[in-house]
C-alpha positions as semicolon CSV with decimal commas, in nm:
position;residue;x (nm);y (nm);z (nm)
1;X;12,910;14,829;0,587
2;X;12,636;14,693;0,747
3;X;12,576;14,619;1,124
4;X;12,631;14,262;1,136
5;X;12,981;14,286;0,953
6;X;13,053;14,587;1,207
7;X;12,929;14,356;1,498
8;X;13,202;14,102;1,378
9;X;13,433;14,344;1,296
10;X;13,416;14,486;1,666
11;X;13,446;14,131;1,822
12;X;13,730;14,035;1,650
13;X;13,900;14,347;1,722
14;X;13,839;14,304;2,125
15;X;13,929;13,936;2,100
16;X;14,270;14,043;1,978
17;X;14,348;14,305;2,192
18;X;14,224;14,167;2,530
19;X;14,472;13,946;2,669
20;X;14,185;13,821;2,977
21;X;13,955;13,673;2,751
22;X;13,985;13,251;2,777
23;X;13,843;12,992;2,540
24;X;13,517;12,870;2,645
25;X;13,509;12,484;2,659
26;X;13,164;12,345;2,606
27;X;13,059;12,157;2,984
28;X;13,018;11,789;2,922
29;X;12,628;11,594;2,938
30;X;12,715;11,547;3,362
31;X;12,749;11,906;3,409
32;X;12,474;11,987;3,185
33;X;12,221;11,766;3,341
34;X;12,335;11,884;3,712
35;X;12,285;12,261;3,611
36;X;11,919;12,156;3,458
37;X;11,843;11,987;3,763
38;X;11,956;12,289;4,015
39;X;11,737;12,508;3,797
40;X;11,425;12,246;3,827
41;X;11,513;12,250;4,237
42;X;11,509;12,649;4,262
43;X;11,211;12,638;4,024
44;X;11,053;12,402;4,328
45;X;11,155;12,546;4,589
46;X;10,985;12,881;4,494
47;X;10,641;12,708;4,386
48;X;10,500;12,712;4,733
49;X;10,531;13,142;4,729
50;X;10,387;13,155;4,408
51;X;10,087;12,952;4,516
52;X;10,065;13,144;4,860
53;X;10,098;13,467;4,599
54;X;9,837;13,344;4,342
55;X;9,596;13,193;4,649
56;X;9,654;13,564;4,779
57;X;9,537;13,720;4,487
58;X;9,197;13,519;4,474
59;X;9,129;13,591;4,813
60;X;9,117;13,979;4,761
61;X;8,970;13,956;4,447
62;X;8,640;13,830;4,633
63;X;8,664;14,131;4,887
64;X;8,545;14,460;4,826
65;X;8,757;14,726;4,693
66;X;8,727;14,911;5,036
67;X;8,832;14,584;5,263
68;X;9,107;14,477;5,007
69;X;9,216;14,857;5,019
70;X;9,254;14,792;5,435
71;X;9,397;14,462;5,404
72;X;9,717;14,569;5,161
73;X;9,782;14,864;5,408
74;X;9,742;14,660;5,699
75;X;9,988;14,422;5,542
76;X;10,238;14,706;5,437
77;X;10,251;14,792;5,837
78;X;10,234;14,437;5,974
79;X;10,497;14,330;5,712
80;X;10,739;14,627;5,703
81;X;11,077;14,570;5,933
C-alpha cells in the first residue's frame, strides 16, 4: 500500500473513533474579508520595527567591524532587563 492510501486510511480511522472532532463549516465572504484585513493591520503595525531593524542594519554596515563590534555589546547591556 502506498503512503497516500495509508494517509487516508489513518484519517478515516481517527475520524471514526474520535467522538471530539466537529464538522468544519467553511466562514462566509464577511468573515473572510475581516480575517484578511486583521492580518493586513498586524502586517502594519509591525512595518515601523522592520524599518527601524533594516535602517539599523545599514547603519552598522557603514561602521567598522571594531565600532559595530562595541555598538551590539553596548546594546546587549543597555537593552537587557
Amino acid at each position: 500500500m502506498g503512503r497516500p492510501q495509508q494517509c487516508g486510511i489513518t484519517v478515516a480511522d481517527q475520524v471514526r473513533m474520535r467522538r471530539d472532532l466537529h464538522v468544519l463549516i467553511p466562514e462566509g465572504e464577511l468573515t473572510a474579508e475581516l480575517r484578511m484585513m486583521a492580518a493586513r493591520r498586524t502586517d502594519l503595525v509591525k512595518e515601523p520595527g522592520r524599518k527601524t531593524n533594516r535602517l539599523h542594519a545599514q547603519v552598522l554596515s557603514l561602521l567598522p567591524p571594531g565600532i559595530t563590534a562595541l555598538i551590539r555589546a553596548l546594546s546587549q547591556i543597555l537593552i537587557a532587563p
